[in-house]
TIVEXLO-734771 format. One line per 8 residues: number of its first residue (from 1); their letters; for each residue x, y, z of C-alpha. Coordinates in Angstrom, 2 decimals, decimal comma. Each point is the difference from the previous one (the first is absolute). Layout:
N
NUM	a	X:Y:Z | ...
END
This chain:
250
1	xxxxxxxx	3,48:0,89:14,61 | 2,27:-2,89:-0,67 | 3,85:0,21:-0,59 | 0,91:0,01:-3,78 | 1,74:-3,32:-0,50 | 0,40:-1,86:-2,87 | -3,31:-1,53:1,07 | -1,44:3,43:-0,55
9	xxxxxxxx	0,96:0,22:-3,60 | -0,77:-3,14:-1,01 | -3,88:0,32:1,72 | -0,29:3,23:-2,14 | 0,77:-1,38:-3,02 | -2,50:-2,93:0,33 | -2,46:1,73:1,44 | 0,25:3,12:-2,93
17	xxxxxxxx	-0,21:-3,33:-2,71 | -2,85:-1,12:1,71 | -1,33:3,46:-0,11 | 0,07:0,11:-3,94 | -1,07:-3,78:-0,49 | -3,05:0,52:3,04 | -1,18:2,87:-1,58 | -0,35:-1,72:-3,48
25	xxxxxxxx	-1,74:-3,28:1,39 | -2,26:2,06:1,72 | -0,86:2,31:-3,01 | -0,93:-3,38:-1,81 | -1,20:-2,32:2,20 | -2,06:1,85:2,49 | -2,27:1,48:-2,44 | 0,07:3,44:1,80
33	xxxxxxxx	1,44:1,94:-2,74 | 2,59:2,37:1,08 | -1,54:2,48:1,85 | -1,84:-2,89:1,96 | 3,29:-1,98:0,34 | 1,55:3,52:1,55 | -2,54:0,63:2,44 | 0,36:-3,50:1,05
41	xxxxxxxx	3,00:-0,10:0,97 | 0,35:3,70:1,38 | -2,26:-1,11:2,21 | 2,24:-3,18:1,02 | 2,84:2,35:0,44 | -1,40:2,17:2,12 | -1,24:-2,14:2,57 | 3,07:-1,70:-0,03
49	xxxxxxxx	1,89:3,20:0,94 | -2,15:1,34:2,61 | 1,29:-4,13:1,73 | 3,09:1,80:-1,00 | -0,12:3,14:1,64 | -1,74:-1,62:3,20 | 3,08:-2,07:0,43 | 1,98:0,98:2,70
57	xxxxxxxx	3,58:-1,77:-1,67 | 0,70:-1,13:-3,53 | -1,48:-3,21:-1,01 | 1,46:-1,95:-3,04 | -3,34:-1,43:-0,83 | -2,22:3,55:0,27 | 2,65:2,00:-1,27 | 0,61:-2,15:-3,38
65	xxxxxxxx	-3,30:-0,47:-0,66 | -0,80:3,62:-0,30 | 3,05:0,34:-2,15 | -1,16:-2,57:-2,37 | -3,37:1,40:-0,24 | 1,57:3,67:-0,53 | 1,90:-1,49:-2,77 | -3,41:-1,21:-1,15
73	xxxxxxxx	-2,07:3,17:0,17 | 2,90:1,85:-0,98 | 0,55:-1,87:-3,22 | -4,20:0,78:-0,50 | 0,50:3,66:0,57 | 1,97:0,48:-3,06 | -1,96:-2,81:-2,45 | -3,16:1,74:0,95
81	xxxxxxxx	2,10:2,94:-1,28 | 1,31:-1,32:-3,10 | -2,70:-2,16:-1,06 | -3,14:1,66:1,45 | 0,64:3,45:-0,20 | 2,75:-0,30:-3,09 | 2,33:2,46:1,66 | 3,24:-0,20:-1,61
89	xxxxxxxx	3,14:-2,10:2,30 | 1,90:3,17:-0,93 | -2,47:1,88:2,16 | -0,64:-2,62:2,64 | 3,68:-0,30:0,33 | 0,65:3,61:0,90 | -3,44:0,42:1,91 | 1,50:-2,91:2,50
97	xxxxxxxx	3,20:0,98:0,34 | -1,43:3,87:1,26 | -2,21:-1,19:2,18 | 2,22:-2,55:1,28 | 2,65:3,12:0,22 | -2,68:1,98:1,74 | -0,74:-2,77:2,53 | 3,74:-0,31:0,86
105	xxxxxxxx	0,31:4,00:0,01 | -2,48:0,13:2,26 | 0,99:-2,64:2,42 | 3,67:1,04:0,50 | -1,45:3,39:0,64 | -2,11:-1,44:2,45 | 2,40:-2,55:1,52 | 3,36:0,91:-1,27
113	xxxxxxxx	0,65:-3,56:-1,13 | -1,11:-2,72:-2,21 | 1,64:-2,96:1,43 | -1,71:-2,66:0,21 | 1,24:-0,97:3,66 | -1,13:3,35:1,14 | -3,88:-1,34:-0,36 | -0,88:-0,14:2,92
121	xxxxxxxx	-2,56:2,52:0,31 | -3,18:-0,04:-1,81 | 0,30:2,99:-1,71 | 3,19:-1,66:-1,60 | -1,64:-2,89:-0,54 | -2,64:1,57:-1,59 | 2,21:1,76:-2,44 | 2,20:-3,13:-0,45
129	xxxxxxxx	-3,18:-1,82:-1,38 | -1,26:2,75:-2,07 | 4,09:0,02:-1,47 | -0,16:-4,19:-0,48 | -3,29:0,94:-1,54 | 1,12:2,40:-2,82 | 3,61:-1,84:-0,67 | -2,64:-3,22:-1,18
137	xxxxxxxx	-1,65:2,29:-2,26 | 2,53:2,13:-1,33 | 2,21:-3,33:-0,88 | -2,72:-1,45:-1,56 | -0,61:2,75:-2,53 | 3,69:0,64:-0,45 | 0,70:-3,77:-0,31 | -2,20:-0,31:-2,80
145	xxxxxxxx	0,95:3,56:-1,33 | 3,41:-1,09:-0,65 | -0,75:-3,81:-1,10 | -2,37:1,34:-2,45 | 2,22:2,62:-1,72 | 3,36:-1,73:0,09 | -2,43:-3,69:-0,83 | 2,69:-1,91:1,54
153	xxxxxxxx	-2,36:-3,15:1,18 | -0,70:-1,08:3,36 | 3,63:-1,85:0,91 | 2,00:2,75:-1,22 | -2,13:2,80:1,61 | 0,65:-2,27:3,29 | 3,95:0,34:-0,64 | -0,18:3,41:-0,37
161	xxxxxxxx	-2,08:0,95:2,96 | 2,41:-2,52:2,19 | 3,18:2,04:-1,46 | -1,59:3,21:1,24 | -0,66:-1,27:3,23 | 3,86:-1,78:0,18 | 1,41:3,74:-1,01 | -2,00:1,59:2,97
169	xxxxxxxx	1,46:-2,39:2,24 | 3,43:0,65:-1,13 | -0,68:3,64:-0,06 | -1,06:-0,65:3,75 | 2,98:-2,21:1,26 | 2,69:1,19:-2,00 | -0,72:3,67:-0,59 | -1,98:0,85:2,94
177	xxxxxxxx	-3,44:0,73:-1,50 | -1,98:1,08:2,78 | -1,33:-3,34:1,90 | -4,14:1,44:-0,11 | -0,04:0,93:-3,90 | 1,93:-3,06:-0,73 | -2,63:-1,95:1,55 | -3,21:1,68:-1,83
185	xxxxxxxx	2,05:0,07:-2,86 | 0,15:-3,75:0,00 | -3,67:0,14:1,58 | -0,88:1,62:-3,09 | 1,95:-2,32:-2,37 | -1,34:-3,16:1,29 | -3,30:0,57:-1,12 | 0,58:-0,06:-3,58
193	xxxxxxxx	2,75:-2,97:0,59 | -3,17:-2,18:1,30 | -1,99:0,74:-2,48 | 1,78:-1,07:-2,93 | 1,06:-2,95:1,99 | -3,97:-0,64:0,48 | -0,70:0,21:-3,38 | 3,13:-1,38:-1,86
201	xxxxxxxx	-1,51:-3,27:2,52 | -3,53:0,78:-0,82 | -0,46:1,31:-3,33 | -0,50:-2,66:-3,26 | 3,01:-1,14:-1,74 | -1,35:1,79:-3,04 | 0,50:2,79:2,16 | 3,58:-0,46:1,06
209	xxxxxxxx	-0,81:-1,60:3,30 | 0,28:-3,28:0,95 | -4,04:-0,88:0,02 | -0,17:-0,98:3,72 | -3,53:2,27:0,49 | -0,69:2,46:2,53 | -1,57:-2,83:2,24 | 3,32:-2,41:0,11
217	xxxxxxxx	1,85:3,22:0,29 | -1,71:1,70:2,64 | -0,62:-2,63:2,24 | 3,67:-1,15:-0,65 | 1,62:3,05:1,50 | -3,02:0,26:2,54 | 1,18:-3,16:1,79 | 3,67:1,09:-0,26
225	xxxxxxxx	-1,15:3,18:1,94 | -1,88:-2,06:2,53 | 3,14:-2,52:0,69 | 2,25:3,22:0,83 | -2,23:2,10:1,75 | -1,08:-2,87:2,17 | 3,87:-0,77:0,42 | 0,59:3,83:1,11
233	xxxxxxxx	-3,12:-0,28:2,24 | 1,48:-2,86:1,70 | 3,71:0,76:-0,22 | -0,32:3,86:0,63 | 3,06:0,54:-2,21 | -1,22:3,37:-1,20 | -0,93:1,82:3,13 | 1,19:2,57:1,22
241	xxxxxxxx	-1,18:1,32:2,92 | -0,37:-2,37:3,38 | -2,63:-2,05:0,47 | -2,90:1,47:1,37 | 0,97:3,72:-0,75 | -3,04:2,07:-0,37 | -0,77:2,86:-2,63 | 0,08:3,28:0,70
249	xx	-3,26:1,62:-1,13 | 1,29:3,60:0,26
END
């Protein structure tokens, strides 16, 4: 797993932006419908993390990747909810954040820690993917849970999800929040932060976005991703374990 640098945070947020504008482009251009769309790229994300498990060390490139397309599916997961199935975000909300509970529950039971530099097994990383999974969906449906009841638009919505995530790293370096549920904590938080950035960008001026489309928007942040993970592949300035270090399967 990499080290969680500034580098880290800032790949997360593009890649959950990309997630909500990726999801939408698809939905319209690809002529799949939903369903179709989801299968797609469930599909795509699961061949990309069985590359993931086989790798023997973390690799910026395989490693992003499946976190953009997890950011993708998991924004689908909860649409296919909403606008499929018409199950209420109030549900949705509190449907994710159990399961995700029970996922965490279940692997601290198991492993008696959910750091993220303790996966190194692949039971942990297996429960680390299923958690990444589940934080995508839950803050999708509570990101548009609370920007549709409070209607505060796409910029402000942004604001407030970026204050959230400023107080939990003051509660972390100043107070002493535990360092692991400081970090899903933010996990969580930057899910909904990307998404109204994706659509205040996105979404018609009409709208209270700034009209740029889903294409511009997507493939924008897309080649943002690219030019950092390519500079972490090269520079290995999020790495933490030494070169060449195996996994241990056990």
């Amino acid at each position: 797993m990499p080290e969680v640098t500034v580098y880290f945070w800032i790949i997360k947020v593009l890649c959950t932006t990309v997630g909500e504008t990726a999801a939408d482009l698809l939905n319209e251009k690809a002529g799949l419908g939903l369903t179709g769309v989801s299968v797609l790229m469930s599909g795509l994300l699961a061949v990309v993390l069985v590359v993931q498990f086989r790798t023997r060390a973390y690799r910026a490139g395989v490693y992003w990747l499946a976190v953009a397309l997890i950011s993708v599916v998991g924004t689908l997961i909860s649409d296919n909810l909403t606008d499929s199935m018409g199950v209420p975000l109030e549900t949705s909300t509190t449907v994710f954040a159990v399961v995700l509970a029970v996922v965490f529950a279940v692997w601290y039971r198991r492993e008696r820690t959910l750091s993220i530099h303790s996966v190194d097994t692949t039971s942990r990383e297996s429960f680390y993917w299923l958690a990444v999974l589940f934080t995508f969906a839950l803050g999708t449906a509570a990101g548009d849970l609370v920007s549709e009841r409070m209607d505060l638009g796409y910029w402000l919505s942004a604001v407030l999800f970026a204050l959230a995530i400023a107080a939990v790293g003051v509660a972390h370096f100043a107070l002493g929040l535990d360092a692991v549920w400081s970090f899903w904590t933010a996990y969580i938080l930057t899910r909904p932060l990307g998404a109204s950035i994706g659509d205040y960008l996105s979404q018609p001026a009409g709208d209270g976005g700034l009209g740029l489309g889903t294409v511009i928007t997507s493939a924008l942040f897309l080649a943002v991703i690219l030019g950092l993970v390519v500079y972490l592949g090269v520079t290995r300035k999020d790495v933490t374990e030494p070169a060449g270090a195996g996994r241990r399967t056990a």
